[in-house]
RONU-999197 format. One line per field, with one value per atom (N, C-alpha, C): residue number from 1; x, y, z. Coordinates in steps of 0.02 Angstrom, whole numbers, plus 32768, in hexadecimal, padded with zeros to 4 digits. Layout:
residues N
resi = c(NUM	...);
east = c(X	...);
north = c(Y	...);
up = c(Z	...);
//
This chain:
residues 96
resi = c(1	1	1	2	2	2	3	3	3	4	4	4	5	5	5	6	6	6	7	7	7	8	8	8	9	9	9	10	10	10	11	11	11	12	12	12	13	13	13	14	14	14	15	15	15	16	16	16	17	17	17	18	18	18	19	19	19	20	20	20	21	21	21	22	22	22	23	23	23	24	24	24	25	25	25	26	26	26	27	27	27	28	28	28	29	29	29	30	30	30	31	31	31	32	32	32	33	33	33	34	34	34	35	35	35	36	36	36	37	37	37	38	38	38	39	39	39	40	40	40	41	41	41	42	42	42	43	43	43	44	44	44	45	45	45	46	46	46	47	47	47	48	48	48	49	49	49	50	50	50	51	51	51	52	52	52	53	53	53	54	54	54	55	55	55	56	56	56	57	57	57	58	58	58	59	59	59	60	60	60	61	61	61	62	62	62	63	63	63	64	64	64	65	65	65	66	66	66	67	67	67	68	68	68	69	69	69	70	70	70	71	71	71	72	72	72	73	73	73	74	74	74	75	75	75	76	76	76	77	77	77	78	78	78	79	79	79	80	80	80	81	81	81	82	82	82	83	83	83	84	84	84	85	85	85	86	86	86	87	87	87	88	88	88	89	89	89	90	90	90	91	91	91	92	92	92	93	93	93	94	94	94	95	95	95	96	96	96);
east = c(3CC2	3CDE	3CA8	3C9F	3C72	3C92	3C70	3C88	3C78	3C81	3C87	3C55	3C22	3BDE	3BFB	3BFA	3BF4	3BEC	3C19	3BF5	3BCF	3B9F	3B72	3B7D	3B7D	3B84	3B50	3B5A	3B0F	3B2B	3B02	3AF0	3ADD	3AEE	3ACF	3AD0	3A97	3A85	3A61	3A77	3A5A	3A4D	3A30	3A21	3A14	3A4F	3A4E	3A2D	3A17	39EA	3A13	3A52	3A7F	3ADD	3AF3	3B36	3B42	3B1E	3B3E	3B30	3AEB	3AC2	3B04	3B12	3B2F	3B7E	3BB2	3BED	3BDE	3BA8	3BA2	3B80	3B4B	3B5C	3BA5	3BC6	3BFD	3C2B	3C38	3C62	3C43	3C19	3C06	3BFE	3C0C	3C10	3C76	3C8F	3CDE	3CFD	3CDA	3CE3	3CD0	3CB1	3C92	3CB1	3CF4	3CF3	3CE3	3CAA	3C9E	3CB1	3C9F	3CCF	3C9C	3CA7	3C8C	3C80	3C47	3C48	3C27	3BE7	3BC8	3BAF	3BBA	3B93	3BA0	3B51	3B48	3B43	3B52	3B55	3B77	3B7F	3BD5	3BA5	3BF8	3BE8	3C09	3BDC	3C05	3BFC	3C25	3C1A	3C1D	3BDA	3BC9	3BB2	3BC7	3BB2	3B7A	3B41	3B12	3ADA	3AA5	3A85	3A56	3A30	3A11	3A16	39F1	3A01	39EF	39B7	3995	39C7	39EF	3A19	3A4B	3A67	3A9A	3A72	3A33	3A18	3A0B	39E8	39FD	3A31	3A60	3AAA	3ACE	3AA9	3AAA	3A8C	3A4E	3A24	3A2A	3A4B	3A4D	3A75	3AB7	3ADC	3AD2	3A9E	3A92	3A2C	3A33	39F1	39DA	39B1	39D0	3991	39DB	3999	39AA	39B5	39C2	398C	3988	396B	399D	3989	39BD	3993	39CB	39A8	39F0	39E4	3A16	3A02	3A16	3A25	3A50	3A30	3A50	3A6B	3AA4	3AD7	3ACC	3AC7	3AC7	3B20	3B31	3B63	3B4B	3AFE	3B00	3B0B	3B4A	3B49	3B6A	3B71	3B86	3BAD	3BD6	3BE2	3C1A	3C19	3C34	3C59	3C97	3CBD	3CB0	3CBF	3CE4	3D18	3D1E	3D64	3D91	3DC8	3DD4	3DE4	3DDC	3DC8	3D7A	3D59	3D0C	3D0C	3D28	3D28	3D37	3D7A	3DAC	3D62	3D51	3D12	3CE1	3CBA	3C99	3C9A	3CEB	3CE4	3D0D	3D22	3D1A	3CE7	3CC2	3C84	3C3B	3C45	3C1C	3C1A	3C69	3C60	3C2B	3C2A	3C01	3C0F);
north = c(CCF6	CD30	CD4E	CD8C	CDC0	CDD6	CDD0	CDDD	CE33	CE65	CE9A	CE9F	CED2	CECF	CEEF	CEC5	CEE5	CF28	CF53	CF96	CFA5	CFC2	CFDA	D028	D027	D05C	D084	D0C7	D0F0	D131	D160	D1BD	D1D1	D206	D231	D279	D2A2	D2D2	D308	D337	D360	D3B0	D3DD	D42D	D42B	D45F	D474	D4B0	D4C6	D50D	D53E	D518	D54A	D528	D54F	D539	D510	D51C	D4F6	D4B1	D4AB	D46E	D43B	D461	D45C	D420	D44C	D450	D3F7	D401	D3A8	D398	D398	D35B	D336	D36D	D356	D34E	D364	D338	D2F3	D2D4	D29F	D276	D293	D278	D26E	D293	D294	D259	D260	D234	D1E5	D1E3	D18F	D197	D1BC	D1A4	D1C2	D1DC	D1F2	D216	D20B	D237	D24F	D2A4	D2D9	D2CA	D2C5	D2CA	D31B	D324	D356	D38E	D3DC	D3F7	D3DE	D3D8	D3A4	D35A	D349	D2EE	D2CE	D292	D277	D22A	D216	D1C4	D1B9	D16D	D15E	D115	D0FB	D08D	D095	D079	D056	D02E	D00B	CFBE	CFDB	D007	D00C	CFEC	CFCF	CF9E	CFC6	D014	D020	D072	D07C	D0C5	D0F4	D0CC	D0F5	D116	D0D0	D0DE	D10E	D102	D135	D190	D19B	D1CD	D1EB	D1B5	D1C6	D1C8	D1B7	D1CC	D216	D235	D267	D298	D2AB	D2C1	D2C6	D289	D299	D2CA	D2D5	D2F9	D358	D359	D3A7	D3AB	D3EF	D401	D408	D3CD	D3C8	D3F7	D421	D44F	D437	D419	D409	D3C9	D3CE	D3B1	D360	D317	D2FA	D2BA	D2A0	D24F	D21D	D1F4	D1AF	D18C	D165	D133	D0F6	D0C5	D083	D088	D07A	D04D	D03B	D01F	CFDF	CFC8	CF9F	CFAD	CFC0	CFD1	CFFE	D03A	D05D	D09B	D0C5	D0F1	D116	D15E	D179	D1C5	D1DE	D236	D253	D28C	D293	D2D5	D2CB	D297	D275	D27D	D29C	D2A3	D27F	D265	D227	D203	D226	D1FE	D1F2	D210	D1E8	D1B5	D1A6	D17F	D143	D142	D113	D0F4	D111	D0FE	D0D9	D0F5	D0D3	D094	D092	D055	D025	D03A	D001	CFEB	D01F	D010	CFF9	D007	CFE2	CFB9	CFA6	CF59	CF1A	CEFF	CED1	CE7D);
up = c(4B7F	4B5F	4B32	4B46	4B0B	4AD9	4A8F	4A58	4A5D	4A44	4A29	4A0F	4A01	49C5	4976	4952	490B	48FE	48DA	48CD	4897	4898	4851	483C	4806	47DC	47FE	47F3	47F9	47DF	47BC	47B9	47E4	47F4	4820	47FF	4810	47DC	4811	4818	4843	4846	4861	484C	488E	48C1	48F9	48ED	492F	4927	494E	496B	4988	4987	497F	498E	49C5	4A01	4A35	4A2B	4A0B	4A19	49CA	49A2	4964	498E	49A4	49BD	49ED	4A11	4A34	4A06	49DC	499F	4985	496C	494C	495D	49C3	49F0	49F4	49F5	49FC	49BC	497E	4936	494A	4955	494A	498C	49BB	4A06	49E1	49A4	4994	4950	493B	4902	48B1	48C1	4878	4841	480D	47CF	47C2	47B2	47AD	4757	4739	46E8	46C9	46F9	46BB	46EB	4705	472A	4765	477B	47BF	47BC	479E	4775	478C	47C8	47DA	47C2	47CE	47C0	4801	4822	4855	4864	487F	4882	48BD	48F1	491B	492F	4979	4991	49AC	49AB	49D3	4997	49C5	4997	495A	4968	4925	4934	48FF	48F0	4931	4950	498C	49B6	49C2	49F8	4A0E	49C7	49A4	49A3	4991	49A7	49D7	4A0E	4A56	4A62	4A47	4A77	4A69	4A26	4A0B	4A3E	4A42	4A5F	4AAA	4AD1	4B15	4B27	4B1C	4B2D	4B2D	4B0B	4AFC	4AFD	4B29	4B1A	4AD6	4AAF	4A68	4A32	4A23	49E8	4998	497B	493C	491D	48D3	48BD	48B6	48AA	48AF	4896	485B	4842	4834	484C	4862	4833	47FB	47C7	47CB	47CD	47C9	4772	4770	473E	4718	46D8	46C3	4673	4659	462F	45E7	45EC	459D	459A	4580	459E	4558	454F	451A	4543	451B	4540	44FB	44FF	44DD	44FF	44E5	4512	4551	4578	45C4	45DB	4609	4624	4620	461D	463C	4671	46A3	46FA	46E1	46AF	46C8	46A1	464F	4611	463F	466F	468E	46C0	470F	4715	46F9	46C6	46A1	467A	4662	4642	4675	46BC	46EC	4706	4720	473C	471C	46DA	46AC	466D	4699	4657	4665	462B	462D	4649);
//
């Protein structure tokens, strides 16, 4: 029997150069989950092993015009004026 992979926290932070390219980012941020915090800012927990991956999986789906940086996790975290679907997120996904 295969266990499941662990999910890791990650950001994703991005500046489309067009709506279309924009709209499959953030079908593919909403299809895995993520809570929308700031702008273009989501948070999202995945079993894929590092940030790369999670970028390529970004990127394949669209002839990709946007700028785009993937962030691993960690539980030191601070935040002010958080939604609360993201506050809730956050302090599941990055307790210690």
């Amino acid at each position: 029997m295969s266990e499941r992979p662990t999910s890791k926290p990650y950001v994703v932070a991005f500046k489309a150069t067009s709506m279309e390219t924009r709209a499959s980012i953030v079908e593919w941020l909403r299809h895995n989950d993520a809570v929308h915090v700031l702008a273009d800012v989501w948070l999202v927990s995945s079993p894929q092993t590092n940030a790369g991956n999670i970028s390529h999986s970004i990127v394949r789906y669209d002839q990709f015009g946007a700028q785009l940086i993937v962030l691993e996790l960690g539980p030191d975290w601070a935040s002010e004026g958080l939604s609360g679907e993201a506050l809730d997120w956050v302090r599941t996904n990055l307790a210690p």
